[in-house]
C-alpha positions as a LaTeX table, in Angstrom:
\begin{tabular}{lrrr}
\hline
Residue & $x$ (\AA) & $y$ (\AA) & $z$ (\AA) \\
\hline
Unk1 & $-5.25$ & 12.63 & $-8.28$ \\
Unk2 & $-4.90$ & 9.53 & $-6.06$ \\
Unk3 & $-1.54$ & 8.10 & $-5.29$ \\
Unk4 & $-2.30$ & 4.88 & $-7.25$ \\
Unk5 & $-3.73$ & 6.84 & $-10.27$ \\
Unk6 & 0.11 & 8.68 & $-10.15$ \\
Unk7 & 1.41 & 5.56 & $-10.53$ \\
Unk8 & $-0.33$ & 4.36 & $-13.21$ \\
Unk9 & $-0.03$ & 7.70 & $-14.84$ \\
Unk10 & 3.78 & 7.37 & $-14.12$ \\
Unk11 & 4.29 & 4.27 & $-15.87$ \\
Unk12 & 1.61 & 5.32 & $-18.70$ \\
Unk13 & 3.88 & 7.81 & $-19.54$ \\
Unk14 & 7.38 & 6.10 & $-19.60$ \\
Unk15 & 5.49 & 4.29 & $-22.07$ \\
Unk16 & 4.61 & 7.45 & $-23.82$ \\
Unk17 & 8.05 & 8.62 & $-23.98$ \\
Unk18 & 9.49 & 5.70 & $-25.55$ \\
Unk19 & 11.63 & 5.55 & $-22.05$ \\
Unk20 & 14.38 & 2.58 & $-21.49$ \\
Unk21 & 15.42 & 2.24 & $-18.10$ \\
Unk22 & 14.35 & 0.86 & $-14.75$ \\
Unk23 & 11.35 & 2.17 & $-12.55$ \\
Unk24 & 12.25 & 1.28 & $-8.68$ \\
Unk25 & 8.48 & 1.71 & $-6.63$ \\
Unk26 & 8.67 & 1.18 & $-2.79$ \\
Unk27 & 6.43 & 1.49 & $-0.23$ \\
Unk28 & 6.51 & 4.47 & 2.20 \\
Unk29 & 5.97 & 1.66 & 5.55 \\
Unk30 & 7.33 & $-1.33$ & 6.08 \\
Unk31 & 6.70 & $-4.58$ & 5.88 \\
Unk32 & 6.19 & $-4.14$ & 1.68 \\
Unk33 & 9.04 & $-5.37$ & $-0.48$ \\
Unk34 & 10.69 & $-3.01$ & $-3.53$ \\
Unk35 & 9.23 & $-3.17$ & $-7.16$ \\
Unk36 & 11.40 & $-3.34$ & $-10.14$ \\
Unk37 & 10.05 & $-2.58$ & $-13.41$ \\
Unk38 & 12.76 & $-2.70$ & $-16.47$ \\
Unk39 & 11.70 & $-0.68$ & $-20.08$ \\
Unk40 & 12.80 & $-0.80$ & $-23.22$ \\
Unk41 & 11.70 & 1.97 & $-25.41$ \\
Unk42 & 8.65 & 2.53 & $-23.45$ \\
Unk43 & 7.58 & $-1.60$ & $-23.56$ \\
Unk44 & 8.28 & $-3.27$ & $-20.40$ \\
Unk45 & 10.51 & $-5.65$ & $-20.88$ \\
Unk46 & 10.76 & $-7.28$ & $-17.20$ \\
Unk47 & 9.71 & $-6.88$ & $-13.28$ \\
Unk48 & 11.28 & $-8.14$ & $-10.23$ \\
Unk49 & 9.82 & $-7.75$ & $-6.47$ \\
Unk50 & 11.99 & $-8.68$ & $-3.33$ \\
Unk51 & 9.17 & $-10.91$ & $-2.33$ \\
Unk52 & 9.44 & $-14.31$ & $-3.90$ \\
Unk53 & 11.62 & $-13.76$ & $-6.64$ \\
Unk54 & 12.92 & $-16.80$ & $-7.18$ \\
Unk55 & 9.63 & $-19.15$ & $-6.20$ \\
Unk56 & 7.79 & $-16.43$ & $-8.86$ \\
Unk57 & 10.25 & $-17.30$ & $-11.69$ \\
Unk58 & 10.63 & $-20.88$ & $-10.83$ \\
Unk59 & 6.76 & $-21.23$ & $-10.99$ \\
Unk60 & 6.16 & $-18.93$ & $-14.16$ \\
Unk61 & 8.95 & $-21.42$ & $-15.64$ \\
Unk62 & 7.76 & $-24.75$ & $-14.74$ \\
Unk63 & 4.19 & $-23.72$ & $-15.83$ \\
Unk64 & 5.16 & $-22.46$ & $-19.59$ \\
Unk65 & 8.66 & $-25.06$ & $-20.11$ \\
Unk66 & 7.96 & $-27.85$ & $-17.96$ \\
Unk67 & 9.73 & $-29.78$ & $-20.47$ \\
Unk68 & 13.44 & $-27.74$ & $-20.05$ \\
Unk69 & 12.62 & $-28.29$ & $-15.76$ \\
Unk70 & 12.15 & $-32.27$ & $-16.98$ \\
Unk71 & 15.58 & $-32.15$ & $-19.17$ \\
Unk72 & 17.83 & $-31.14$ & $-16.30$ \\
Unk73 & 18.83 & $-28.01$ & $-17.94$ \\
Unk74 & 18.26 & $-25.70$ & $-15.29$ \\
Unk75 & 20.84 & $-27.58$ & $-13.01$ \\
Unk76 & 23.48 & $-26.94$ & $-15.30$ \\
Unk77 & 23.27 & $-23.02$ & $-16.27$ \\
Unk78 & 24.30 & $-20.20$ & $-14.22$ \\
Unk79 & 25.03 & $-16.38$ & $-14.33$ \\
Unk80 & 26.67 & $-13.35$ & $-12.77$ \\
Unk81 & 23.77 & $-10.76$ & $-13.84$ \\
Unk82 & 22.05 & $-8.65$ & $-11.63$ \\
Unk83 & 18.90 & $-9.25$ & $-13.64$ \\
Unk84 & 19.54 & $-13.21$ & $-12.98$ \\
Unk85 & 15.83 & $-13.97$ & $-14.56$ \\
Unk86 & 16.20 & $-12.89$ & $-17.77$ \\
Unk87 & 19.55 & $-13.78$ & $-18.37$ \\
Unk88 & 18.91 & $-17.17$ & $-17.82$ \\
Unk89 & 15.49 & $-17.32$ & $-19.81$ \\
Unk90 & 18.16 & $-15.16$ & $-22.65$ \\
Unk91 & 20.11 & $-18.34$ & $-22.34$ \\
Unk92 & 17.67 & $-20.94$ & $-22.82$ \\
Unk93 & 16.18 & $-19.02$ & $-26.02$ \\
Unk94 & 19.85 & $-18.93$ & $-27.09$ \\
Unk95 & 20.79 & $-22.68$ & $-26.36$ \\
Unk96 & 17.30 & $-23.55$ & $-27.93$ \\
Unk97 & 16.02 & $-25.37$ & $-24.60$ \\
Unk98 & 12.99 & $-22.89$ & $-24.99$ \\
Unk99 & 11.27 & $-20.90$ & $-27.97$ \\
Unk100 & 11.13 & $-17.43$ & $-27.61$ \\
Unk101 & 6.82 & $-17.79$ & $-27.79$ \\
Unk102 & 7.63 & $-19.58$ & $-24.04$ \\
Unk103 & 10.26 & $-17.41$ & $-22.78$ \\
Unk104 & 7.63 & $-14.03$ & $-23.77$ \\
Unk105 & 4.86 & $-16.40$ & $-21.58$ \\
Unk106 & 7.60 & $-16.46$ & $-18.61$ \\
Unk107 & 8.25 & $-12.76$ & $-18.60$ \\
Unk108 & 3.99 & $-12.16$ & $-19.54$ \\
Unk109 & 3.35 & $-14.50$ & $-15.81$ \\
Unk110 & 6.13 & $-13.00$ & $-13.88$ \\
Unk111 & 5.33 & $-9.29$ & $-15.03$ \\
Unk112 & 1.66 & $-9.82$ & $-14.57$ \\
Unk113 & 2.60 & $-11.08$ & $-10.55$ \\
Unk114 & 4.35 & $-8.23$ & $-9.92$ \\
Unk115 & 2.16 & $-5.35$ & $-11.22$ \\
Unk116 & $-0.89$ & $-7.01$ & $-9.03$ \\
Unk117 & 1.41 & $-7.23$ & $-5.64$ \\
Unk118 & 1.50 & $-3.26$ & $-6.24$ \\
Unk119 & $-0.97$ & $-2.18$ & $-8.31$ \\
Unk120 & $-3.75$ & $-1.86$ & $-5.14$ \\
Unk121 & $-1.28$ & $-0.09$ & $-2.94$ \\
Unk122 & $-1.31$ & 3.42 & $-1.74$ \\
Unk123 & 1.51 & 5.72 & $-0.36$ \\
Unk124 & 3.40 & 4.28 & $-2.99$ \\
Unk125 & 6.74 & 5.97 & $-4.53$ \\
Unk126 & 8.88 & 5.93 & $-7.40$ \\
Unk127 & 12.54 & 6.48 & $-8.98$ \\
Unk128 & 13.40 & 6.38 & $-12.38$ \\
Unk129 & 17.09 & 5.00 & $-13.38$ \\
Unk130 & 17.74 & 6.03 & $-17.16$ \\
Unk131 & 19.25 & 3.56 & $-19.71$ \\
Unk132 & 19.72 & 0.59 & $-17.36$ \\
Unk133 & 19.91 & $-2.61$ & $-20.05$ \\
Unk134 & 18.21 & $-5.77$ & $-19.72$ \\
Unk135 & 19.36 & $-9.09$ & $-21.04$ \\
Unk136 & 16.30 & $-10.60$ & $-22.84$ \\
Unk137 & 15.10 & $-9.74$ & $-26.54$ \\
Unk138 & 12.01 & $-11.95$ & $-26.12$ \\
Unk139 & 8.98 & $-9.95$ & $-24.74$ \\
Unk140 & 8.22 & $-6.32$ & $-25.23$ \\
Unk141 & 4.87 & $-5.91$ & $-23.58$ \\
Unk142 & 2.36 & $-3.21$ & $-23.66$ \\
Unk143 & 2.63 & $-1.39$ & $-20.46$ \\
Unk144 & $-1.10$ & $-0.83$ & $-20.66$ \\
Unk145 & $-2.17$ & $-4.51$ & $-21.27$ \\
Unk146 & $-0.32$ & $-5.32$ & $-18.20$ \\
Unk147 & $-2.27$ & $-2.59$ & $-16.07$ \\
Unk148 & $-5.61$ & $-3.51$ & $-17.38$ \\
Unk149 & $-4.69$ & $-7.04$ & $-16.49$ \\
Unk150 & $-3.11$ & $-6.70$ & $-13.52$ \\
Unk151 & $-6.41$ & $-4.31$ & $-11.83$ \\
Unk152 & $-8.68$ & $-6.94$ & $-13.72$ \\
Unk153 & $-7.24$ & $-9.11$ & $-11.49$ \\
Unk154 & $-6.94$ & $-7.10$ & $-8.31$ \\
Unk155 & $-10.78$ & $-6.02$ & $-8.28$ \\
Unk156 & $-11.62$ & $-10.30$ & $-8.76$ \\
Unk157 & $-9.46$ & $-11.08$ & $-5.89$ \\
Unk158 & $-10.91$ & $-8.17$ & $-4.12$ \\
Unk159 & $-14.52$ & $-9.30$ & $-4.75$ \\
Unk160 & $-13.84$ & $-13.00$ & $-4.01$ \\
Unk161 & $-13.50$ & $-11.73$ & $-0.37$ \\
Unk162 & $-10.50$ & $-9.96$ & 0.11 \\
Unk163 & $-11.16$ & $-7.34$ & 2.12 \\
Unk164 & $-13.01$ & $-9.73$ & 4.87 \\
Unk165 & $-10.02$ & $-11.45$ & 4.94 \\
Unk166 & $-7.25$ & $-9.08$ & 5.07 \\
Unk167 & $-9.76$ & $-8.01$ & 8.06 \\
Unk168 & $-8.31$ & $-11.18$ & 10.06 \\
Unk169 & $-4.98$ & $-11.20$ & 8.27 \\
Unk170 & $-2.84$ & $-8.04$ & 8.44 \\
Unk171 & $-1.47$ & $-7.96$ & 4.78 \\
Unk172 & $-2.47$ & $-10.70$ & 3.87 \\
Unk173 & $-1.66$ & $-11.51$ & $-0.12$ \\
Unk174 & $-1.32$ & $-14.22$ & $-2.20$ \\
Unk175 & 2.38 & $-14.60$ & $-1.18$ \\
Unk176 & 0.86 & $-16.02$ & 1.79 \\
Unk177 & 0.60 & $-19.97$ & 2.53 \\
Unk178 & $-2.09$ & $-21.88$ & 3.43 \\
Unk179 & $-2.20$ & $-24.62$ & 5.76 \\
Unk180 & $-4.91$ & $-26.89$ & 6.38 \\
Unk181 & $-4.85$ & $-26.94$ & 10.21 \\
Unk182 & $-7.61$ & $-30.35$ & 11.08 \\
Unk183 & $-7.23$ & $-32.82$ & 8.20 \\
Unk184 & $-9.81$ & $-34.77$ & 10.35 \\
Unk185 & $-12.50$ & $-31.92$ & 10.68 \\
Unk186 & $-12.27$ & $-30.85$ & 7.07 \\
Unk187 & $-12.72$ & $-34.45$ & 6.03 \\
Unk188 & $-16.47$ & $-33.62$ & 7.56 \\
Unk189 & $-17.02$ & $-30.79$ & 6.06 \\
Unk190 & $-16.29$ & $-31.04$ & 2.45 \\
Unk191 & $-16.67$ & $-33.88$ & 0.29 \\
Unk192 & $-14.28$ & $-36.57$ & 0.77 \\
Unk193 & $-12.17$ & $-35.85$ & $-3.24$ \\
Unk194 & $-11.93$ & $-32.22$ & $-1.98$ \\
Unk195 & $-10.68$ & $-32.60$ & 1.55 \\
Unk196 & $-8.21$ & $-34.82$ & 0.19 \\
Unk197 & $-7.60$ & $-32.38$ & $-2.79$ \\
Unk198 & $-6.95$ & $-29.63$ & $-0.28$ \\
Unk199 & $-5.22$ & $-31.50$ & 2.30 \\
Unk200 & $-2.41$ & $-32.33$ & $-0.44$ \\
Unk201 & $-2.50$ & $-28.58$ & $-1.77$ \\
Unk202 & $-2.14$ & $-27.15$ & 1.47 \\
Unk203 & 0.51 & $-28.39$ & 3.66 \\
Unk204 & 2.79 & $-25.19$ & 4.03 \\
Unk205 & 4.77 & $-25.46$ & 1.05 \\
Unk206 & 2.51 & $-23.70$ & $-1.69$ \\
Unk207 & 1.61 & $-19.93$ & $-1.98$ \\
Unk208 & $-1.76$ & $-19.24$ & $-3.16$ \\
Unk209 & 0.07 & $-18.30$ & $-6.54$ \\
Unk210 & 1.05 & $-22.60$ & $-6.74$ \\
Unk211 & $-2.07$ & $-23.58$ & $-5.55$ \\
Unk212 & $-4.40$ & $-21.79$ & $-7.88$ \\
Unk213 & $-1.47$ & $-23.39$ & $-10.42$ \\
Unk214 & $-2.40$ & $-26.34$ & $-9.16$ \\
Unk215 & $-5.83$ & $-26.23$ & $-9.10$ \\
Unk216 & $-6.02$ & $-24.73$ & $-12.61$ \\
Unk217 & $-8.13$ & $-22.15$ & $-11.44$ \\
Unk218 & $-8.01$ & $-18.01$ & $-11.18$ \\
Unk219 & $-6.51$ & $-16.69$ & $-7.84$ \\
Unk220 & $-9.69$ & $-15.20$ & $-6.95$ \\
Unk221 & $-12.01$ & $-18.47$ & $-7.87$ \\
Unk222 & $-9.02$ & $-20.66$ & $-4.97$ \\
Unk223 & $-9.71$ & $-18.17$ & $-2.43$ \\
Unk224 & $-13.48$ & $-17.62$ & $-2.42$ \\
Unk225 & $-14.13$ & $-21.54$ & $-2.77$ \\
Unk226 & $-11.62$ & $-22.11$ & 0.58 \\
Unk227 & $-13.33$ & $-18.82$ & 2.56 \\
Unk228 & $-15.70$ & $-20.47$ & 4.34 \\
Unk229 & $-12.91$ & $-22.71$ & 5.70 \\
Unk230 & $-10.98$ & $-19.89$ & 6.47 \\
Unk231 & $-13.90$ & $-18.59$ & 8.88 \\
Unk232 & $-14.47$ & $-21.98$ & 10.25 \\
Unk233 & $-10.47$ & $-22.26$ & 11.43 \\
Unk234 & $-9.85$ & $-25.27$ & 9.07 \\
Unk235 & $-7.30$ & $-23.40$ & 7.16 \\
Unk236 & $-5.21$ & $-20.98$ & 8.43 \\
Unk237 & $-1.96$ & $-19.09$ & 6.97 \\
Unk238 & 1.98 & $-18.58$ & 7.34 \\
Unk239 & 4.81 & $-16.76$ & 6.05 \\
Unk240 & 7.45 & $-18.79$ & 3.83 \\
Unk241 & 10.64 & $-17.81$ & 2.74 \\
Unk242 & 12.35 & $-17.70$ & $-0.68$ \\
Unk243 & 14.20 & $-20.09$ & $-2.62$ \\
Unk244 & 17.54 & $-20.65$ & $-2.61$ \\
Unk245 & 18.72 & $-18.73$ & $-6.09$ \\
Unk246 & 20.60 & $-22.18$ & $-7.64$ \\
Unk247 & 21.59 & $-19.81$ & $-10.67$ \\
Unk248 & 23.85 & $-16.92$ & $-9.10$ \\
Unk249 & 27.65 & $-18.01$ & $-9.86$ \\
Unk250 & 29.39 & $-17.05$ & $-6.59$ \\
Unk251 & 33.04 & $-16.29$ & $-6.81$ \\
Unk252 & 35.44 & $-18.45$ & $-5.21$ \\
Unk253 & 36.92 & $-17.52$ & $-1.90$ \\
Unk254 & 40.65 & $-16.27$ & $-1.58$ \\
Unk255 & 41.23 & $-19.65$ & 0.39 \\
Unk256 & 39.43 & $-22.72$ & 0.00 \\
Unk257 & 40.19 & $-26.17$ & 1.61 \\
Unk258 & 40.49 & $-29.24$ & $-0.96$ \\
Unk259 & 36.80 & $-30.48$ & $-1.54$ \\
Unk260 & 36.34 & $-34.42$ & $-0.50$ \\
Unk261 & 36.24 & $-36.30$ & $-3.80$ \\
Unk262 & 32.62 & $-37.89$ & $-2.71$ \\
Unk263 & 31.04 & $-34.35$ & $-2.08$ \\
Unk264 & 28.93 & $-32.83$ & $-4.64$ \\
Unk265 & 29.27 & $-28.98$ & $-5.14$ \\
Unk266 & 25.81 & $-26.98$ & $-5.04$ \\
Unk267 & 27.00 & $-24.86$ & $-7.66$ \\
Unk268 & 28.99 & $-24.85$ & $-11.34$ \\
Unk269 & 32.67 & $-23.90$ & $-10.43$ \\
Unk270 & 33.11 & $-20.29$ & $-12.04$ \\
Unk271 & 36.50 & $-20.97$ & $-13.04$ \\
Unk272 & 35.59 & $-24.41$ & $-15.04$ \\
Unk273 & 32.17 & $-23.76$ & $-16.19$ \\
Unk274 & 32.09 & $-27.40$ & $-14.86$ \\
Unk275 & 28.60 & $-28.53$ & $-13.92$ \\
Unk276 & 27.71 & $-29.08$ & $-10.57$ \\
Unk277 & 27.46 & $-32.93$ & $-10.02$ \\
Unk278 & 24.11 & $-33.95$ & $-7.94$ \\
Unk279 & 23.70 & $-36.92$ & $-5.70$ \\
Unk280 & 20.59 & $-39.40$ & $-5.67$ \\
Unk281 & 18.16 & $-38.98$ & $-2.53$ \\
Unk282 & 15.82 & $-41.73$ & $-1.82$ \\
Unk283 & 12.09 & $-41.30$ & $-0.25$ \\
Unk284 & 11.10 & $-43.99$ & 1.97 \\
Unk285 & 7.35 & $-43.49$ & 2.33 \\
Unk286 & 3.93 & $-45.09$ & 2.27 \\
Unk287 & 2.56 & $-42.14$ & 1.27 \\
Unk288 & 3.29 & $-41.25$ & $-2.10$ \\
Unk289 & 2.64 & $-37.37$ & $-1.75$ \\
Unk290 & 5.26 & $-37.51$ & 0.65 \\
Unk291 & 7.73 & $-38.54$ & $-1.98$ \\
Unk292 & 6.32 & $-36.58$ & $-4.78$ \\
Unk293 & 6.95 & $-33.20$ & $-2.82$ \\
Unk294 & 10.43 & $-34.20$ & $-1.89$ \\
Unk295 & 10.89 & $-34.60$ & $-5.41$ \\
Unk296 & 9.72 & $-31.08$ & $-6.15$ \\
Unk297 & 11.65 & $-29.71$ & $-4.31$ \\
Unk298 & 14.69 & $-31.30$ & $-4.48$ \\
Unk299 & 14.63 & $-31.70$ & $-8.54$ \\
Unk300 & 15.22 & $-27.92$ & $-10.08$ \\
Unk301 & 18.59 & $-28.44$ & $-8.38$ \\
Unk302 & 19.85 & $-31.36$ & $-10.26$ \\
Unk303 & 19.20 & $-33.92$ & $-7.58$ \\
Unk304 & 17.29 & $-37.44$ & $-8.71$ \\
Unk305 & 14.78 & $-38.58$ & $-5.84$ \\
Unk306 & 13.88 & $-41.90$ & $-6.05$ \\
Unk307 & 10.26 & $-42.39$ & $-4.34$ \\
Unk308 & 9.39 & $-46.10$ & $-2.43$ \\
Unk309 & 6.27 & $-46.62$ & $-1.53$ \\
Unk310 & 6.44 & $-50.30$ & $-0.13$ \\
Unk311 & 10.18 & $-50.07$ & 2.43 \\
Unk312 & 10.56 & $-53.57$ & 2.56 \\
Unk313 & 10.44 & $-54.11$ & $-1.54$ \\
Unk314 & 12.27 & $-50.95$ & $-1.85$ \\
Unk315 & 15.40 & $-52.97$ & 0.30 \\
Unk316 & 16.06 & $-53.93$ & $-3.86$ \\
Unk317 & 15.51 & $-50.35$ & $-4.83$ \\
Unk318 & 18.44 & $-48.95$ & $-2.79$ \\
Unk319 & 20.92 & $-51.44$ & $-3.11$ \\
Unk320 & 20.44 & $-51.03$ & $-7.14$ \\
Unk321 & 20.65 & $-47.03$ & $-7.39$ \\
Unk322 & 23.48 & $-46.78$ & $-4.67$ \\
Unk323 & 21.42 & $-43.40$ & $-2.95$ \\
Unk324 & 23.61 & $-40.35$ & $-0.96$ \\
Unk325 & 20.80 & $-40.10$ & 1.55 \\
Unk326 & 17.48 & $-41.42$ & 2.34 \\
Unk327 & 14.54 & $-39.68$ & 3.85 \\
Unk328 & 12.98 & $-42.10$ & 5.99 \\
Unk329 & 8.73 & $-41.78$ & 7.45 \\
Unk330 & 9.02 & $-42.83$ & 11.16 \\
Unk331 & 5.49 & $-44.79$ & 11.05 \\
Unk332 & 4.23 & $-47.30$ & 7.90 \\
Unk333 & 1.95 & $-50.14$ & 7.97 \\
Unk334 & 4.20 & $-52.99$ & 7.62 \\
Unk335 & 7.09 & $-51.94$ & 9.50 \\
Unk336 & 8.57 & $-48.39$ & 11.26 \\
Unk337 & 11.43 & $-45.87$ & 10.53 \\
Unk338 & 13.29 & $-46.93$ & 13.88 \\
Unk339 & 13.53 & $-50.89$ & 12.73 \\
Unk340 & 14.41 & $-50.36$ & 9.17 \\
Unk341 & 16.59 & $-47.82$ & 9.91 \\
Unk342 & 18.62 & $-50.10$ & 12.24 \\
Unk343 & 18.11 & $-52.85$ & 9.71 \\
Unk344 & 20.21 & $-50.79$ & 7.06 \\
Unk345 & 22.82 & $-49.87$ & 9.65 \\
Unk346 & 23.73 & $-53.80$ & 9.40 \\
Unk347 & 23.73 & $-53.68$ & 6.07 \\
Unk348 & 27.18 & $-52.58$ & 4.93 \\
Unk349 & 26.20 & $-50.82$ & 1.97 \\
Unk350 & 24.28 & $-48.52$ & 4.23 \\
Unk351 & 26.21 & $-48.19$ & 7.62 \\
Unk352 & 27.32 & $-44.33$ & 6.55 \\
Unk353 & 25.19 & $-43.34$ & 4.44 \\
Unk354 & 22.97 & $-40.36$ & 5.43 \\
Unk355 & 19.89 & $-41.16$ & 6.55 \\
Unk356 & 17.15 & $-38.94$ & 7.94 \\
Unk357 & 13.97 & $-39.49$ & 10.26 \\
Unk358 & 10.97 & $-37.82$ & 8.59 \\
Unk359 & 7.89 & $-37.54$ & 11.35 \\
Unk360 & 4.58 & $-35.91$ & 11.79 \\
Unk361 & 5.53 & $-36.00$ & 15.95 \\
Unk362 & 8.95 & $-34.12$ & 16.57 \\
Unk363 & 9.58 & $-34.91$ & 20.20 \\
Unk364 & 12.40 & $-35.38$ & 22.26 \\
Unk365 & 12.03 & $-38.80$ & 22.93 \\
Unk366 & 11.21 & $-39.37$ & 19.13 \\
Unk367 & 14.91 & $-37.87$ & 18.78 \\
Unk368 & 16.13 & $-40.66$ & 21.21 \\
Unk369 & 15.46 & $-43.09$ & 19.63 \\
Unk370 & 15.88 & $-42.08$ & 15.75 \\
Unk371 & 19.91 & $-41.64$ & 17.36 \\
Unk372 & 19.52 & $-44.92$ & 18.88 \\
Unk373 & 18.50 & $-46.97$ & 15.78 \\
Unk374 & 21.65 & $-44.80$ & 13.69 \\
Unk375 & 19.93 & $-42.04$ & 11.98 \\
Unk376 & 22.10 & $-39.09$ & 11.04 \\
Unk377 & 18.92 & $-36.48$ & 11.68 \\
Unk378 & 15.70 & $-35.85$ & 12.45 \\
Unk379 & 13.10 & $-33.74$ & 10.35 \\
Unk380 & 9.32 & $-33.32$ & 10.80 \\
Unk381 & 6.24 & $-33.21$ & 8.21 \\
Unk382 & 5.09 & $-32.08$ & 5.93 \\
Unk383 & 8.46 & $-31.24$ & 4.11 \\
Unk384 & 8.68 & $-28.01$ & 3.58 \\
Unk385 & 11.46 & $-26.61$ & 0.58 \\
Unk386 & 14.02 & $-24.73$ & 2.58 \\
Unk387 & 14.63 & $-26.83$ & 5.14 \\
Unk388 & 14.42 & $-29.78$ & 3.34 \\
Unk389 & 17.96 & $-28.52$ & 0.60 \\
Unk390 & 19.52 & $-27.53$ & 3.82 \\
Unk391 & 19.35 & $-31.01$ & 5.00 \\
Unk392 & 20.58 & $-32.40$ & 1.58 \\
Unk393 & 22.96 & $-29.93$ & 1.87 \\
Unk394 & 24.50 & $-30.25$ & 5.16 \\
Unk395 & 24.65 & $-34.35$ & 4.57 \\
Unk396 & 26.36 & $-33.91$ & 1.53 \\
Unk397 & 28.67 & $-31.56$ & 2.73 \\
Unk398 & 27.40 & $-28.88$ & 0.50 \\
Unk399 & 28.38 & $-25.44$ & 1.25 \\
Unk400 & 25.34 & $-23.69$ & $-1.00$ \\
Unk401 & 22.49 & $-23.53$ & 1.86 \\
Unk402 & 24.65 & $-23.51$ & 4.46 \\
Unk403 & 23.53 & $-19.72$ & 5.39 \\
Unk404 & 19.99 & $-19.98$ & 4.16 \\
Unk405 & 18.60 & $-19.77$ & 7.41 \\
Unk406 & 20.00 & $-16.22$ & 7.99 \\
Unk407 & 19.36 & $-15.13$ & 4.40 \\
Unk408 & 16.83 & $-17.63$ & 3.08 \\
Unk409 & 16.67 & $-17.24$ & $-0.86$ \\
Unk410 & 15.74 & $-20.73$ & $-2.23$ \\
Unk411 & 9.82 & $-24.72$ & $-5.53$ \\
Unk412 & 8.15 & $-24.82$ & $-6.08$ \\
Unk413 & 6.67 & $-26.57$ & $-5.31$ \\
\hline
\end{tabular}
């Protein structure tokens, strides 16, 4: 008996023995993250992985109750439970922000991730922790619809070229991110809707999970249309952390200096239950997608980003809806980041407010002179999630992401 036929006997028979705990599966070498499966009664009930945890439930969320990510709901809820996930989908059932037919879909998606990141694996092991409980009374899944599914979808991927690829990747998994590396080159290669289809998709914020969301296609179907590009060098892959977790309710410190009235806290005060207020961020832009992805970002954590296209129509834009910080593109058709920049500096309504340098060319000089004209930073394209709430963050005087680079748990984006 193979290692992964263990497994799947191993879970076949919690099933079997009407079992309710949790199932913790690791991997016996590094660099593989820890599985979490939670039963109830022999049904699985809910599965967590250390990779991607938050971008999985953020994604699974956004696809089946766009319209609670729309409301502003998720800004405003929080929890102390381990199993943060379910709790919160618990809540929204409870609160009626969600039915419990969309909450099951959630848990069905995230589940259904989780099984495939494993389900291929060898040298796999297992402990069993008995009558663990898990807050969520919305899906009780059949342990062996979710294997069948999940190796359904493990042999596609691995027939859509897989195993050529993992050839030139080490590990390589949907996790992963692609990046279209020669916007230029690809534009020659593939039709001109595509390349600019792909060039959007694949700019180092999206896992192949997002873009095959995006695309509306299977995960195998993305990555054996985008092969050949793979072989060619036009797209190429990289590592991306987590999300930030906006839902964990941190405890207060023993000592903690006076807040300044103007700064917005990243998280609801667990004494209050107060909701955390959110500041307006403003997109300066001539490219749209720019703006758009800054918006995805930035919105499941309660900010409103306001997206101008045109900078020297949007002069009207900013002075109406007052913005806490603008993201400014260093190079647009009509003017450039360094003279508007030092245009809004004379303006008083904008001679402190944050203001940062976005740029496809992140060079010293570049730095010069983005200080010179008065802006507060400096950040280069694409935008990618993490480092883009940091910057928010640290402008704001946010204390939330202010260790994310040293334990990065933040989209999806």
């Amino acid at each position: 008996m193979t290692v992964l036929t263990k497994m799947t006997h191993d879970l076949l028979m919690l099933s079997q023995r009407r079992s309710t705990g949790e199932l913790v599966i690791t991997h016996k070498e590094a660099p593989f993250p820890q599985w979490r499966l939670y039963f109830y009664f022999g049904r699985l009930v809910y599965a967590e992985s250390d990779k991607h945890s938050v971008r999985r439930w953020m994604r699974a969320f956004q696809i089946q109750c766009p319209e609670c990510i729309q409301s502003g709901w998720l800004s405003k809820v929080s929890t102390d439970r381990e199993l943060w996930g379910a709790d919160i989908l618990e809540q929204a059932v409870q609160q009626n922000q969600i039915t419990t037919t969309q909450a099951k879909a959630v848990i069905q998606t995230i589940v259904k991730e989780v099984v495939f990141s494993f389900i291929g694996l060898v040298r796999l092991d297992s402990e069993w922790n008995p009558n663990k409980a898990v807050p969520q009374q919305a899906a009780f899944l059949s342990i062996s619809q979710v294997l069948h599914e999940a190796q359904l979808l493990r042999e596609q991927w691995r027939s859509s070229g897989f195993d050529k690829l993992q050839a030139l990747v080490p590990n390589f998994s949907p996790e992963m991110v692609p990046v279209v590396t020669d916007p230029k080159r690809l534009a020659m290669v593939v039709p001109a809707e595509a390349a600019v289809k792909l060039i959007k998709l694949m700019q180092g914020q999206r896992t192949f999970w997002d873009v095959a969301v995006r695309m509306r296609r299977p995960l195998p179907d993305v990555l054996k249309s985008i092969l050949p590009l793979i072989h060619q060098g036009l797209i190429t892959f990289k590592d991306l952390p987590d999300l930030n977790n906006p839902f964990i309710r941190v405890p207060p410190p023993a000592f903690k200096p006076a807040a300044k009235p103007t700064a917005p806290e990243p998280t609801t005060d667990a004494a209050s239950d107060t909701p955390a207020q959110k500041g307006v961020i403003a997109c300066i832009d001539d490219s749209p997608m720019i703006g758009e992805q800054i918006r995805e970002i930035l919105q499941p954590f309660g900010y409103e980003v306001k997206v101008i296209t045109n900078p020297l129509q949007g002069i009207a834009t900013l002075l109406q809806d007052k913005p806490d910080l603008i993201f400014l593109d260093l190079v647009m058709p009509n003017t450039n980041g360094y003279e508007l920049c030092t245009f809004l500096r004379k303006t008083s309504a904008f001679q402190n407010l944050p203001i940062v340098i976005l740029t496809g060319h992140d060079g010293v000089i570049d730095r010069m002179r983005a200080k010179m004209a008065g802006a507060s930073d400096f950040m280069s394209k694409p935008p990618e999630g993490i480092k883009v709430l940091q910057m928010v963050e640290k402008h704001l005087g946010i204390e939330a992401g202010a260790d994310a680079n040293e334990n990065p748990s933040l989209s999806i984006a």
